[in-house]
C-alpha positions in Angstrom: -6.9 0.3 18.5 -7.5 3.7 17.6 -6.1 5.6 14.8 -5.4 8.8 16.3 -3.0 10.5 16.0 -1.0 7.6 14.3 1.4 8.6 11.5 0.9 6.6 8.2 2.1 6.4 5.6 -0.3 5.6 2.6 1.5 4.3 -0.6 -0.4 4.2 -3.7 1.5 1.7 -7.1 0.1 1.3 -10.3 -2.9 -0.7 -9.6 -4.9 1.9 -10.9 -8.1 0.1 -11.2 -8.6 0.3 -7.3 -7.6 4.0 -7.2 -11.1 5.0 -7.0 -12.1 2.5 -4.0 -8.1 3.7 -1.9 -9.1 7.6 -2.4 -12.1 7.2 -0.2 -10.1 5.2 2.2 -7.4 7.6 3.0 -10.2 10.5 3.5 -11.9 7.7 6.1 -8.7 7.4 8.0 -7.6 10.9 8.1 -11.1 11.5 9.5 -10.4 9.3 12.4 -7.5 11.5 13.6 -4.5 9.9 11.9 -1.9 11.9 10.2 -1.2 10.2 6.5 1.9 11.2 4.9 1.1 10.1 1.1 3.6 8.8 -1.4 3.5 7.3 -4.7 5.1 5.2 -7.0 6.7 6.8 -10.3 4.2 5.3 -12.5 1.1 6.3 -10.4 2.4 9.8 -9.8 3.1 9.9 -13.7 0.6 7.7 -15.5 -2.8 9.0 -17.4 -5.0 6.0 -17.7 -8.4 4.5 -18.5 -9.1 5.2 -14.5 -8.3 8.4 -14.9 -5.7 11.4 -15.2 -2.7 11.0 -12.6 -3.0 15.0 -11.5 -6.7 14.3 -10.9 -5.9 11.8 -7.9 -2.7 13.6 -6.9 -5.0 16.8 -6.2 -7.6 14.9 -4.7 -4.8 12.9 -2.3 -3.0 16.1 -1.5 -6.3 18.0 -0.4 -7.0 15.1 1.5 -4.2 14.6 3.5 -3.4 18.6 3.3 0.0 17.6 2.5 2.4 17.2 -0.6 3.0 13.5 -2.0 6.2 12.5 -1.8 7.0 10.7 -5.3 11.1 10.6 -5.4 13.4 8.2 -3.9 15.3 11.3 -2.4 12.1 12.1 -0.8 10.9 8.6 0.3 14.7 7.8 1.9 14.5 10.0 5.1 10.9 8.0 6.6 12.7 6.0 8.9 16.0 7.6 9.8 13.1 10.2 10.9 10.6 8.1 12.0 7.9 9.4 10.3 5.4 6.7 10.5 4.1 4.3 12.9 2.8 1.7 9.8 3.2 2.0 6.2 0.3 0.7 3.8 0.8 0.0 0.1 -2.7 0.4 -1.3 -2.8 -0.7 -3.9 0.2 -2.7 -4.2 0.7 -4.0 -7.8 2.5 -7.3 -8.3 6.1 -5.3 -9.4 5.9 -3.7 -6.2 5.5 -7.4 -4.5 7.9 -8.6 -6.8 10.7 -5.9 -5.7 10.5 -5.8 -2.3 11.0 -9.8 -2.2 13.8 -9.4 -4.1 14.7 -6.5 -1.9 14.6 -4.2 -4.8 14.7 -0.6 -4.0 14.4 1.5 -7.2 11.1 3.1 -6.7 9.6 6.0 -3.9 7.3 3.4 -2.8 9.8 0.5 -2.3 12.1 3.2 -0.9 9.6 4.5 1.5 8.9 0.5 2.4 12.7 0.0 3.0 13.4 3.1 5.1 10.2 2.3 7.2 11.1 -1.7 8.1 14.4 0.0 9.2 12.5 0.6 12.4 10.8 -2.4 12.7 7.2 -0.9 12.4 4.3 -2.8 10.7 3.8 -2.7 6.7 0.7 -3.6 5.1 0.5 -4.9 1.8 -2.9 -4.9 -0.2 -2.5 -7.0 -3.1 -3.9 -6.2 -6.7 -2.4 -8.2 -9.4 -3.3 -10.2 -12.7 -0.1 -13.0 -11.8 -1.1 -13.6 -8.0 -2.2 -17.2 -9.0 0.8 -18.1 -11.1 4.3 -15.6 -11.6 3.8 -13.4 -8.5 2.8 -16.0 -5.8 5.9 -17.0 -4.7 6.8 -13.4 -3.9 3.1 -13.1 -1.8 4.3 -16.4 0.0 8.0 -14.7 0.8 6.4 -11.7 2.3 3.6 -13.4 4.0 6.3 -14.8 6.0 8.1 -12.0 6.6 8.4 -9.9 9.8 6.2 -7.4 10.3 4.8 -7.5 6.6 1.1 -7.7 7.0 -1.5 -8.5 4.2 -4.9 -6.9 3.8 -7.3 -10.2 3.4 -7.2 -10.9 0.0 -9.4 -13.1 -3.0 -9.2 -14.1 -6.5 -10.1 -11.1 -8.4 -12.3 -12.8 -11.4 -12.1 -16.4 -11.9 -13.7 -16.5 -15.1 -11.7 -13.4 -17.4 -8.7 -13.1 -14.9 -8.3 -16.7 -13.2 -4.4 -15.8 -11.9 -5.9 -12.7 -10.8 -5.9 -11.6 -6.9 -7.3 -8.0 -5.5 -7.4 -7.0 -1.6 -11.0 -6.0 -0.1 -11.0 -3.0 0.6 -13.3 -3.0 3.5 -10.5 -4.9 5.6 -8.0 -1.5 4.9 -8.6 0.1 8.3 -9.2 -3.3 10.5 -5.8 -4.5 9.1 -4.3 -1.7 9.8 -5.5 -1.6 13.7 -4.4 -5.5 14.0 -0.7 -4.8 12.2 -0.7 -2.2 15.2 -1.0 -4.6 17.6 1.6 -7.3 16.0 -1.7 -9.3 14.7 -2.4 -10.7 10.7 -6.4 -11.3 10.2 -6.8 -13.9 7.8 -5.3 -12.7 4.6 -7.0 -15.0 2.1 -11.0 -14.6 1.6 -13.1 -17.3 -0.3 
């Protein structure tokens, strides 16, 4: 499956420890042809952290993709009456953002922007990062798992020794799970 010309939308939550591995992602995908519309959570549009200043990667995401970030509900509302994506990818997305859209829980842009893009029944990848995978948030990774057309980017425990509830996605399975949500298809979502 090739990515050209696909429409994506790339949704970034406050994960911001893997902010630094996504960025180069979205630049690889937008050199294989795809157009990537990016949004962002409030609290990674808004937050300064340890990983670094929020207009930093909101510059760096908007000259990548050449286009603004949408980061309001208002704004994230009209992807699928417009049909502006093809798939959706939360990268990273944090274990609130889990948490709310298996509650169906829309009070964010990026669980907006997942809402309005299911309408059409079009794929949605979820790539896990969260300290409570392994204990609070794993019922909510079994409900979506088993959800139509959610798909996971493979995931593993994150660091069994300091973090053992801990799970993060592998990055290098962003673009391959994107191809196979295309065509209907989950790789195996959980690595050893």
């Amino acid at each position: 499956m090739e990515l050209k010309d696909k429409k994506i939308g790339f949704t970034l939550t406050g994960s911001f420890c893997t902010f630094q591995k996504v960025i180069p992602k979205i630049k690889e995908i937008k050199k294989l042809g795809a157009d990537i519309i990016p949004i962002m959570s409030f609290n990674s549009y808004n937050l300064d952290t340890k990983f670094g200043k929020a207009k930093d990667f909101i510059d760096e995401i908007e000259e990548i993709t050449k286009k603004k970030i949408i980061h309001t509900i208002q704004d994230a509302e009209p992807i699928g009456p417009k049909k502006m994506t093809d798939i959706m990818i939360i990268a990273p997305c944090s274990g609130n953002t889990m948490a709310k859209l298996a509650c169906d829980i829309i009070d964010t842009p990026a669980t907006m922007a997942a809402k309005s893009h299911l309408r059409n029944n079009r794929p949605l990848v979820i790539a896990p990062s969260t300290n409570n995978g392994l204990s609070g948030n794993a019922e909510n990774i079994g409900k979506l798992l088993n959800r139509k057309n959610y798909y996971f980017v493979p995931f593993r425990q994150d660091n069994p020794i300091t973090k053992p509830r801990s799970i993060v996605f592998d990055v290098e399975y962003i673009i391959k799970t994107i191809e196979y949500a295309l065509e209907g298809e989950q790789i195996s979502p959980i690595l050893i």
